[in-house]
C-alpha positions as CSV (number, residue, x, y, z in Angstrom):
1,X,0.0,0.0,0.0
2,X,1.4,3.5,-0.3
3,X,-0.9,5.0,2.2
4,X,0.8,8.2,3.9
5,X,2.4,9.1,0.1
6,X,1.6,12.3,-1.7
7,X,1.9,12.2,-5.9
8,X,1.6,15.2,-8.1
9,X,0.5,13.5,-11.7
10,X,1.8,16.2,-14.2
11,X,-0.1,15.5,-17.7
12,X,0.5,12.6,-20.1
13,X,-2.0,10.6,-22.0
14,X,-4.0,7.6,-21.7
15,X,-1.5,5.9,-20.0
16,X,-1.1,8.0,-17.4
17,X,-5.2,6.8,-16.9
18,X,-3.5,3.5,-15.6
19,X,-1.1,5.1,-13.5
20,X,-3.3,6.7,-11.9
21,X,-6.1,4.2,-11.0
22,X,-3.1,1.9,-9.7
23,X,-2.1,4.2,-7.6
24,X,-5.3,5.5,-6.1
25,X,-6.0,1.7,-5.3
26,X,-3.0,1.1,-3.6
27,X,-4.3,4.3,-1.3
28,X,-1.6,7.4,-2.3
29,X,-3.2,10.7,-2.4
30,X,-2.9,12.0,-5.9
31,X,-3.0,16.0,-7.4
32,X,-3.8,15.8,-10.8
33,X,-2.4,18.5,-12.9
34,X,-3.5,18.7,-16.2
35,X,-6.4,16.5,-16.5
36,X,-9.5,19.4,-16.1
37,X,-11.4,17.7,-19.1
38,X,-11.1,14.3,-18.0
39,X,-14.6,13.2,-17.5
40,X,-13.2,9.9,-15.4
41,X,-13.0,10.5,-11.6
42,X,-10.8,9.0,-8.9
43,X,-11.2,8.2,-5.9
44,X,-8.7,9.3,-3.8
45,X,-7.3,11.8,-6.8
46,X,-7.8,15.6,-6.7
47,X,-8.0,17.9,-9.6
48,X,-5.6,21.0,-9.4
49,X,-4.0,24.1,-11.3
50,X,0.1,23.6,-10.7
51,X,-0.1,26.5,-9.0
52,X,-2.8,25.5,-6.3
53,X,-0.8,22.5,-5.3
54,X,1.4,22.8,-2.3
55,X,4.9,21.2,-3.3
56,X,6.2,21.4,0.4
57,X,3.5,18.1,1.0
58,X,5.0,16.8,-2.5
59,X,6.9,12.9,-2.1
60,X,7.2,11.7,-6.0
61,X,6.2,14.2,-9.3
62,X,4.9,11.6,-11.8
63,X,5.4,12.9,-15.2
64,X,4.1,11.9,-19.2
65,X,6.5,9.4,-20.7
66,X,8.2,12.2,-23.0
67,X,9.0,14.6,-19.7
68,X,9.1,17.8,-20.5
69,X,10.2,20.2,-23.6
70,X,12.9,22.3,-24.3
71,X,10.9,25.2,-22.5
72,X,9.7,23.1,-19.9
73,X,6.0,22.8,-20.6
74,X,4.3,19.2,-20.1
75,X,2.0,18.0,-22.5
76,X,-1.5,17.6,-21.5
77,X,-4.1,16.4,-23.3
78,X,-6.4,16.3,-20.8
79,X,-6.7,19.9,-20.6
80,X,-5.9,23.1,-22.9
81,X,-3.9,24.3,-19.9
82,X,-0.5,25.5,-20.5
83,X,2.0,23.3,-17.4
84,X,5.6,24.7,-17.7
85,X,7.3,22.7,-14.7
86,X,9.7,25.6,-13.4
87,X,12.8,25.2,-10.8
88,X,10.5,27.2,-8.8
89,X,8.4,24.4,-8.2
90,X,10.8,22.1,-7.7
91,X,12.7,23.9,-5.0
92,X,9.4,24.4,-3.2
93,X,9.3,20.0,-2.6
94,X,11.1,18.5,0.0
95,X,14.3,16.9,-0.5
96,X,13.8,13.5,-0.8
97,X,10.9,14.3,-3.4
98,X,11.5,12.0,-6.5
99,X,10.8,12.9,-10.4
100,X,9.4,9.9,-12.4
101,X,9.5,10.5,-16.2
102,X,9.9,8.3,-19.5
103,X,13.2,10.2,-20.8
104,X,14.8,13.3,-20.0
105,X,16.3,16.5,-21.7
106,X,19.0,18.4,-21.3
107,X,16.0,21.4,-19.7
108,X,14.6,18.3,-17.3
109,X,18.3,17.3,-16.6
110,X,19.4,20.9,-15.5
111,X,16.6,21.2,-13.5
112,X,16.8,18.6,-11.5
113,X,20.4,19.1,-11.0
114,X,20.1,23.1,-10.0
115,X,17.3,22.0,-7.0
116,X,19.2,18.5,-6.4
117,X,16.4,16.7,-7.0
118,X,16.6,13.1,-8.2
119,X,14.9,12.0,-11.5
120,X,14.3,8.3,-12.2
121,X,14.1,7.8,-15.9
122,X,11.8,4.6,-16.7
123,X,12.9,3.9,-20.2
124,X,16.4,3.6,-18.9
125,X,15.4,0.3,-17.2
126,X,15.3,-2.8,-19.2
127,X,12.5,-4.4,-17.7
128,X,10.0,-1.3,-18.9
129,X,11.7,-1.5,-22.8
130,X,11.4,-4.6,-22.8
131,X,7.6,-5.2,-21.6
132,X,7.3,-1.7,-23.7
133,X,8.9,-3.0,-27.1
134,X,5.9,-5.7,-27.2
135,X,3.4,-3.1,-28.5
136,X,6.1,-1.4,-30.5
137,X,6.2,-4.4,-32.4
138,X,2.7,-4.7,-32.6
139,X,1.9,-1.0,-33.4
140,X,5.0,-1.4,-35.9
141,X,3.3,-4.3,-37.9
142,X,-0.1,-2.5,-38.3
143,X,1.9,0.3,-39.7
144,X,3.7,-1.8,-42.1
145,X,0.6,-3.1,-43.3
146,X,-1.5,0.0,-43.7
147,X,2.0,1.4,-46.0
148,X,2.5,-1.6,-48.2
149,X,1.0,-3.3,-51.3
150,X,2.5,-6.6,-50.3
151,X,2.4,-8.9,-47.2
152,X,4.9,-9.1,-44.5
153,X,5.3,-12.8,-45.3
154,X,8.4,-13.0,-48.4
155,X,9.0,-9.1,-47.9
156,X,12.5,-8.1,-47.4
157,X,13.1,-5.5,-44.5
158,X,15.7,-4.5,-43.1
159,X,15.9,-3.9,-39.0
160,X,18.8,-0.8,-37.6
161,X,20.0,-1.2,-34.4
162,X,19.8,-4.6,-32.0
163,X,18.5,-3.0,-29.0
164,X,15.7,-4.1,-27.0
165,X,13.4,-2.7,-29.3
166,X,15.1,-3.9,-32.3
167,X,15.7,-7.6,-31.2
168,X,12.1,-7.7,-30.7
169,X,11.1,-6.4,-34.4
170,X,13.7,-8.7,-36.0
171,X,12.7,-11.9,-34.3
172,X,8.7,-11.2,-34.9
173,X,8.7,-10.2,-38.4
174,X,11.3,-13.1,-39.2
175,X,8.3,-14.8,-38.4
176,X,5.9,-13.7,-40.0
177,X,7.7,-14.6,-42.9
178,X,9.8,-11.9,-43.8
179,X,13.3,-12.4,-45.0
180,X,15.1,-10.2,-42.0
181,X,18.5,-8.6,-42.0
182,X,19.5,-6.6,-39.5
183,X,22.1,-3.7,-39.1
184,X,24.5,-3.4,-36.1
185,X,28.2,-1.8,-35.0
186,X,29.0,-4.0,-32.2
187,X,30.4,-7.7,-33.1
188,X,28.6,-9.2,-30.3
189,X,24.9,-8.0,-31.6
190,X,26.1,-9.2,-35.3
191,X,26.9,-12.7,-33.5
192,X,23.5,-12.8,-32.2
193,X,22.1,-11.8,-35.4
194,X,23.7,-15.1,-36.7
195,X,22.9,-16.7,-33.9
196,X,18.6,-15.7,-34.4
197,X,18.8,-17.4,-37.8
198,X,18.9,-13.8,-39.4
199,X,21.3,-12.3,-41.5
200,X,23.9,-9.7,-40.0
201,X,25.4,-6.8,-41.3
202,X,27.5,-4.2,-40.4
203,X,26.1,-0.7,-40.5
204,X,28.9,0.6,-42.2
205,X,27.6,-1.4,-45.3
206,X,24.3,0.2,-44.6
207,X,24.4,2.3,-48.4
208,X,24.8,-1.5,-50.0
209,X,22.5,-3.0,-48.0
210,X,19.5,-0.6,-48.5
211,X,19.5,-1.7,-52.4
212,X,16.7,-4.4,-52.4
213,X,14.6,-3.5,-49.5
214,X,11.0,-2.8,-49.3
215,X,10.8,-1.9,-45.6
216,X,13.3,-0.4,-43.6
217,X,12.6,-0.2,-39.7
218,X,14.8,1.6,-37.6
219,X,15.3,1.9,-33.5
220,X,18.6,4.5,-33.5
221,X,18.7,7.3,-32.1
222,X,20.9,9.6,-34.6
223,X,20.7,10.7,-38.1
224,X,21.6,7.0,-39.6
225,X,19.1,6.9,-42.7
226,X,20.6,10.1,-44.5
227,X,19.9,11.3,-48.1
228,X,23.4,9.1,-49.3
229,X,21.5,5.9,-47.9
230,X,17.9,7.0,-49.0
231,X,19.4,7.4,-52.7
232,X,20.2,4.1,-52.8
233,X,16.6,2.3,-52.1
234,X,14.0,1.1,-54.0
235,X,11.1,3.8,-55.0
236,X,8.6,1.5,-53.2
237,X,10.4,1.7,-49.7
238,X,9.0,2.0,-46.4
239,X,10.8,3.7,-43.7
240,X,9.1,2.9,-40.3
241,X,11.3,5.4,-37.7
242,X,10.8,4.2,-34.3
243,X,13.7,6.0,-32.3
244,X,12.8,9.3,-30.1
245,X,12.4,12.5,-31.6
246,X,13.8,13.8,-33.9
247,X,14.4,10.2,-34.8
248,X,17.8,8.8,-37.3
249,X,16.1,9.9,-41.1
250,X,16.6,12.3,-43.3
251,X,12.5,13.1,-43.6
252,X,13.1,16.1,-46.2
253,X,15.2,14.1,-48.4
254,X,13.1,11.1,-48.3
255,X,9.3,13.7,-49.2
256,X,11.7,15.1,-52.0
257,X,12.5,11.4,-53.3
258,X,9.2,10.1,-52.8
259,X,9.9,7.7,-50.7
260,X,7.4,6.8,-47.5
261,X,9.1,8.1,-43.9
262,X,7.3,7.9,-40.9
263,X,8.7,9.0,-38.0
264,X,6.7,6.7,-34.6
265,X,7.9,6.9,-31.4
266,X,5.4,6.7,-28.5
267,X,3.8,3.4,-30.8
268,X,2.6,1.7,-27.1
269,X,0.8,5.0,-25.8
270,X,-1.2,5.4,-29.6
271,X,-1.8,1.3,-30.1
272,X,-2.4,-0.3,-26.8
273,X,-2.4,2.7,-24.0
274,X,-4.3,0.2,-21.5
275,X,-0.9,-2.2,-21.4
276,X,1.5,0.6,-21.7
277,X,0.2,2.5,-18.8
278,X,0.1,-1.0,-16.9
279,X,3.7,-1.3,-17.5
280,X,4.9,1.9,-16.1
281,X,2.2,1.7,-13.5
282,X,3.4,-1.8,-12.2
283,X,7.0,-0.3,-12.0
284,X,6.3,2.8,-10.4
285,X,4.1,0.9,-7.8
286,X,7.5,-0.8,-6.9
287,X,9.8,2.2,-6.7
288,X,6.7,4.2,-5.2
289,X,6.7,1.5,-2.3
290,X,10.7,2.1,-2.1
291,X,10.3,5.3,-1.5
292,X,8.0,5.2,0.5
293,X,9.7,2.9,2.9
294,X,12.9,5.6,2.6
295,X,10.5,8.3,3.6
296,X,9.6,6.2,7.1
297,X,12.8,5.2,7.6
298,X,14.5,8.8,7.7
């Protein structure tokens, strides 16, 4: 239970919906900021302006997956309400108050540092990319489909990256039928390629590689799929982006070539929100419950 512990629940979208009914039924007290137009009411959870909520009474600041902008402001789309989370705020919590978000920023990271607040970033942790690459795949297979003349099964794509995301996209599209290869830099990742029955290559080949494609699925972070390696596919390629923002394509080059870039991050929260938000709720229960026990303990 985390009776006794006070959450502020800045923005987000429909997973944050899951967040916050597990929380309220495990008994915190939650301020939701952000979430005027939400029709849903929870027990236990109180509607608030960011600047009616007293930040001294603060424990944890819950924020939307993508944290913050540049500028600061959290995106709501529960509300029309401009939230801009300010070191002012911050500095107003007490010091063992704990920021939860998905990713951070170089604004988020500076502002934690300046109040010495601690920020726990939940993508970091393998358990919530794994669990969270699940309906990445899924989400990434509808978008293949809705994209293409052709089936999955016999198509040839091409996967960037064997991270947690990436592994999973390889090894469920291999089968579905699709003749995989898949891009990496480090020797152990092109060993496991081999290793998952799929063919390995090294990135640096990427411009050759690109040549027969009809999908090309991508999970790194930096400019990767330039206007050299765009040049070089087929007409009829798909480009399926699935790092963050600004994601690792040329997206000018490829609308001036003709060729079909779309940029996807955030695929759990638009294709399954109800399991995505049950992901990062189960986690945040557990480090919720952590500090909670810190906070009696002290």
């Amino acid at each position: 239970m985390l009776t006794g512990l006070n959450v502020a629940v800045i923005g987000g979208d429909a997973r944050q919906l899951e967040v916050i009914r597990k929380l309220t039924e495990l008994d915190a007290k939650l301020f939701l900021i952000g979430f005027d137009q939400l029709d849903h009411g929870f027990t236990g959870a109180t509607k608030a302006k960011i600047d009616e909520v007293i930040f001294k009474e603060i424990d944890a600041i819950i924020l939307p997956i993508p944290g913050t902008n540049q500028e600061g402001i959290i995106d709501t789309v529960f509300s029309n309400e401009e939230v801009k989370l300010t070191e002012d705020i911050l500095s107003q919590t007490p010091p063992h108050c704990v920021i939860y978000s998905g990713i951070t920023n170089s604004y988020l990271d500076k502002l934690v540092q300046s109040t010495n607040r601690k920020l726990i970033q939940l993508f970091e942790r393998d358990d919530v990319a794994i669990y969270n690459s699940i309906p990445t795949v899924e989400g990434t297979i509808m978008m293949v489909i809705q994209h293409t003349d052709i089936t999955i099964h016999g198509s040839r794509i091409a996967v960037l990256g064997l991270g947690r995301v990436g592994m999973s996209v390889a090894r469920t599209f291999a089968s579905l039928g699709a003749k995989v290869k898949v891009g990496a830099r480090d020797t152990a990742h092109l060993a496991r390629i081999t290793e998952m029955g799929l063919t390995p290559f090294s990135l640096e080949q990427l411009k050759n590689e690109v040549k027969d494609i009809d999908v090309c699925i991508n999970t790194i972070p930096h400019l990767i799929i330039t206007a050299q390696i765009i040049s070089n596919m087929p007409a009829h390629t798909l480009i399926v982006d699935l790092a963050s923002k600004p994601g690792g394509t040329d997206f000018r080059y490829a609308e001036k070539r003709g060729i079909k870039a779309l940029l996807a991050p955030g695929l759990p929260g638009i294709v399954a929100p109800k399991t995505a938000g049950q992901i990062v709720a189960n986690v945040l229960t557990q480090l919720l419950n952590d500090l909670l026990e810190g906070k009696g303990s002290s």
